[in-house]
C-alpha positions in Angstrom: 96.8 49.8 130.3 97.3 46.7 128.2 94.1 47.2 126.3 94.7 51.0 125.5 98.2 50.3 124.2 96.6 47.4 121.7 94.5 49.7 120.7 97.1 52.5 120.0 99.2 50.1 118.0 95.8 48.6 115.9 95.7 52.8 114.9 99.2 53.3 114.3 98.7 50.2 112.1 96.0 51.8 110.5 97.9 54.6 109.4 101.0 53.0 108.3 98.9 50.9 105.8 96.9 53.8 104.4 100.3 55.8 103.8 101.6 52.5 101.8 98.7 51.7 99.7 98.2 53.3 96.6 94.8 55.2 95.5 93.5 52.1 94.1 92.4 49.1 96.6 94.5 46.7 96.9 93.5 42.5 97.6 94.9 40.9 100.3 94.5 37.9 102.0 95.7 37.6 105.3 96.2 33.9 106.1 95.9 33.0 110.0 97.9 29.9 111.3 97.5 30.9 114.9 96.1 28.6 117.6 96.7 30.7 120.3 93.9 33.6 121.7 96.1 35.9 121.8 97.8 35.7 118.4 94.2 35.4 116.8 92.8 38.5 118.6 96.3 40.2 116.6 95.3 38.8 113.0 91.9 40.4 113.7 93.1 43.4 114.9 95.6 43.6 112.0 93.1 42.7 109.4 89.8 45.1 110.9 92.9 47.9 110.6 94.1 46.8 107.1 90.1 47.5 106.2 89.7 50.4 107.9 92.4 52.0 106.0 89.4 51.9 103.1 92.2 51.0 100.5 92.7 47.4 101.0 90.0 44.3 101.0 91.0 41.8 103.3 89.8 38.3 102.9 90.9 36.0 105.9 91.9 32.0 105.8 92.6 30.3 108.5 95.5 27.4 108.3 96.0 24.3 110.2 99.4 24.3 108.9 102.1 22.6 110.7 105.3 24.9 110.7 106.3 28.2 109.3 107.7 27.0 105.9 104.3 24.6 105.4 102.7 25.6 102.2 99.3 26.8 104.3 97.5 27.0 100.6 98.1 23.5 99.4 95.5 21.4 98.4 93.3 24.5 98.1 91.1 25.8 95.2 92.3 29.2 93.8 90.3 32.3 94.0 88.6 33.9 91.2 90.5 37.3 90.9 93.9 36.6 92.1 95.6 39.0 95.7 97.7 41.4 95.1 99.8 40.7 98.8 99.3 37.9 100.7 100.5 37.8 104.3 100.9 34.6 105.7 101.0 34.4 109.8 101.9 31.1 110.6 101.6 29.1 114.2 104.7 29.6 115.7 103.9 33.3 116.4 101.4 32.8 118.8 103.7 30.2 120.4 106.9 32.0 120.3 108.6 29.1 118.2 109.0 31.7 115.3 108.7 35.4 114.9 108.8 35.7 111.2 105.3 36.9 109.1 105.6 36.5 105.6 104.0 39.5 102.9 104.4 37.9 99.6 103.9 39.7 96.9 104.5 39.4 92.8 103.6 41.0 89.7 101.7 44.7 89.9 102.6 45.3 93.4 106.2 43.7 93.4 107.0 45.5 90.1 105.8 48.6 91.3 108.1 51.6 92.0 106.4 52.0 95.7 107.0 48.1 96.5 110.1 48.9 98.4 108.7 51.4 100.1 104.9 49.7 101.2 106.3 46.6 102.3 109.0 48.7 104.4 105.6 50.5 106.0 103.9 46.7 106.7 107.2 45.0 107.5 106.8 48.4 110.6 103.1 47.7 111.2 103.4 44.2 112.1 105.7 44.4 114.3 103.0 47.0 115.4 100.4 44.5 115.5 101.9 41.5 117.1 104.0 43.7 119.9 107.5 43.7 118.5 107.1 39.9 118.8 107.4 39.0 114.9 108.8 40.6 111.9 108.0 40.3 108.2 110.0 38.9 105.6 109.0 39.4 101.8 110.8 39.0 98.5 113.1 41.6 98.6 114.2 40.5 101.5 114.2 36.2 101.7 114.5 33.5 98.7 112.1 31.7 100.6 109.5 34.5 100.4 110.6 35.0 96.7 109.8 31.3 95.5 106.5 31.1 97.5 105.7 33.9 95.5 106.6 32.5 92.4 104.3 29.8 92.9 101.3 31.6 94.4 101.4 33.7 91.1 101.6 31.0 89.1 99.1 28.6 90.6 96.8 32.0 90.1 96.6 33.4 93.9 99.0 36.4 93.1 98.5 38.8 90.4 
């Protein structure tokens, strides 16, 4: 039972994600902080159904940060062509110390018309994903999120 309903949430997931994105692909990564099984089975559930929506690549980095508001990109190189979304699921939710996921996004996705409305559609789908145990926080919605994004964009990891 527990596997089929997993499942039916990893394709409900699916489908909330290809309703959000736009016809061209977006870049995410989808940065894991987990340490429990559990919780890491979720990321990879969430990120195999953020790919099979066909309009998002997914890269994945796993985080050995220490809390929820660590910076889990410090001290790392930036990519070549910057994300358009990052979502940043840090170690408390595999714990239960925290239930908050972060989507941050800035520039061509944040100043799009359909920002409000896609990160309303992932905000749904992880609570999907991680069984109505976590819920996602972006900029529209936390000055924490906001100013994180501000400074992934400008150290070049957000377009």
């Amino acid at each position: 039972m527990r596997q089929s309903t997993w499942a039916m949430l990893v394709v409900c997931f699916c489908v909330l994600v290809g309703a959000a994105c736009a016809a061209a692909p977006y870049h995410v990564l989808l940065v894991d902080g987990t340490k429990t099984l559990e919780a890491t089975l979720r990321v990879g559930g969430l990120a195999g159904a953020i790919r099979q929506s066909g309009l998002a690549e997914v890269s994945v980095l796993f985080t050995d940060a220490t809390s929820t508001f660590a910076d889990p990109l410090a001290g790392r190189p930036a990519p070549a062509t910057p994300f358009d979304l990052i979502i940043i699921i840090p170690r408390g939710i595999g714990d239960g110390t925290t239930d908050i996921v972060w989507l941050l996004a800035a520039g061509s996705l944040a100043s799009s018309a359909d920002a409000p409305a896609t990160l309303s559609l992932l905000k749904s789908g992880m609570g999907l994903a991680f069984g109505g145990a976590a819920r996602a926080l972006s900029p529209l919605d936390d000055l924490w999120a906001t100013l994180t994004a501000a400074l992934y964009a400008a150290e070049g990891w957000l377009r």
